[in-house]
ZALO-666180 format. One record per residue (C-alpha): residue in three letters; x, y, z. Coordinates in steps of 0.25 Angstrom, whole numbers, padded with zeros to 4 digits, always signed. Layout:
AlaXYZ...
This chain:
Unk+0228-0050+0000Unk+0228-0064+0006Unk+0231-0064+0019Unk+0228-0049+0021Unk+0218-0044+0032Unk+0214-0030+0031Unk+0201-0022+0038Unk+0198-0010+0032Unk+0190-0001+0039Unk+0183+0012+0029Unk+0177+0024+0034Unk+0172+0030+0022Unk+0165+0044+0026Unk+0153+0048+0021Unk+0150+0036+0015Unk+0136+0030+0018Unk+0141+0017+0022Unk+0156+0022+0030Unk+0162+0011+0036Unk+0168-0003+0029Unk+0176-0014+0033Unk+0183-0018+0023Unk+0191-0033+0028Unk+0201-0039+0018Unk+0205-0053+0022Unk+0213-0064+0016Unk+0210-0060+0000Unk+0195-0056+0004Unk+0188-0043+0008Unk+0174-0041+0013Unk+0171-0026+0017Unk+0160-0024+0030Unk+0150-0013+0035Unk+0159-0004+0046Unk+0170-0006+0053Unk+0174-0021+0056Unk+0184-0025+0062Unk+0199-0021+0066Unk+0203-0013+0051Unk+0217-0013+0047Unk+0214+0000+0041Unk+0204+0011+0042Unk+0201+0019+0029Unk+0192+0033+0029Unk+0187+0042+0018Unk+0176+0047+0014Unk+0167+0041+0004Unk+0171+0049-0008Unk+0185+0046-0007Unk+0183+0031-0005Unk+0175+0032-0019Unk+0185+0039-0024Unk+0196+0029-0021Unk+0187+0018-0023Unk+0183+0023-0037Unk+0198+0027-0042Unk+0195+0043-0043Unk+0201+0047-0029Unk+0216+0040-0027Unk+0216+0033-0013Unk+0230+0040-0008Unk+0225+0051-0014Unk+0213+0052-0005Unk+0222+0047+0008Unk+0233+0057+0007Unk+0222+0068+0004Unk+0217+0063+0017Unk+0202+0058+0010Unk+0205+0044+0015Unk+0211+0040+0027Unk+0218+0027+0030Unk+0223+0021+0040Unk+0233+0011+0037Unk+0239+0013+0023Unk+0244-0001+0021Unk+0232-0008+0024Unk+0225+0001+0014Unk+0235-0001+0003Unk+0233-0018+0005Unk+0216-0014+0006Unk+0219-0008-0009Unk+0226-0018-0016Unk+0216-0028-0010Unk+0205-0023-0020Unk+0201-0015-0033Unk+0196-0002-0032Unk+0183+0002-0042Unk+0192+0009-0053Unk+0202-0002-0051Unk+0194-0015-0057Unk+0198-0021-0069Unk+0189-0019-0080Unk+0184-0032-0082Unk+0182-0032-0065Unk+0188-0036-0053Unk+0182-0051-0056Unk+0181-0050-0071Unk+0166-0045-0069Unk+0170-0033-0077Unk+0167-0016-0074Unk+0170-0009-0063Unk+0162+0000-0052Unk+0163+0014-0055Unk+0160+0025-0045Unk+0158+0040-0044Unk+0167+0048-0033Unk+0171+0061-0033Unk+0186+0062-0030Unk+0197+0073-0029Unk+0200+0075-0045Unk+0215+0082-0042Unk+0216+0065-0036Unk+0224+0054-0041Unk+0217+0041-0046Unk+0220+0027-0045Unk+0223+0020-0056
């Protein structure tokens, strides 16, 4: 992802903490409190359905052509998720070689797809 710039902007509902930044730039990411900046894409969903995603029991077009997650530029988003791992994603033996991975409880739609 060198040479990439991308500003995401994600207003999860229902979430304690509801607005991130979330900047990619040159290979790096850092994620900031609220909106920051000019985003190249604004993502919304409620907080369960981020979990769900985030967590591989809910799969992420799934949710967006039920309408659970609404995205505003598709391509950016595509580049967003080939930039990182997702929770059920890691390698067993870690992103870095630390070993495990997180694991998290979110109810999703059983009838769903998964990732895998």
């Amino acid at each position: 992802m060198k040479d990439y710039r991308g500003v995401f902007h994600f207003d999860i509902r229902e979430s304690a903490t509801p607005q991130w930044t979330v900047v990619i730039e040159n290979g790096a990411c850092h994620v900031e409190l609220g909106f920051v900046g000019e985003p190249t894409c604004n993502i919304t969903m409620d907080e369960r359905t981020f979990l769900g995603i985030e967590t591989g029991k809910l799969n992420a077009v799934f949710a967006f052509v039920k309408g659970r997650s609404r995205v505003a530029n598709v391509g950016q988003m595509r580049r967003y998720d080939r930039a990182f791992y997702r929770f059920h994603d890691v390698p067993s033996d870690g992103p870095d070689g630390a070993g495990g991975t997180a694991e998290l409880e979110a109810d999703a739609d059983p009838d769903a797809p998964t990732e895998r």
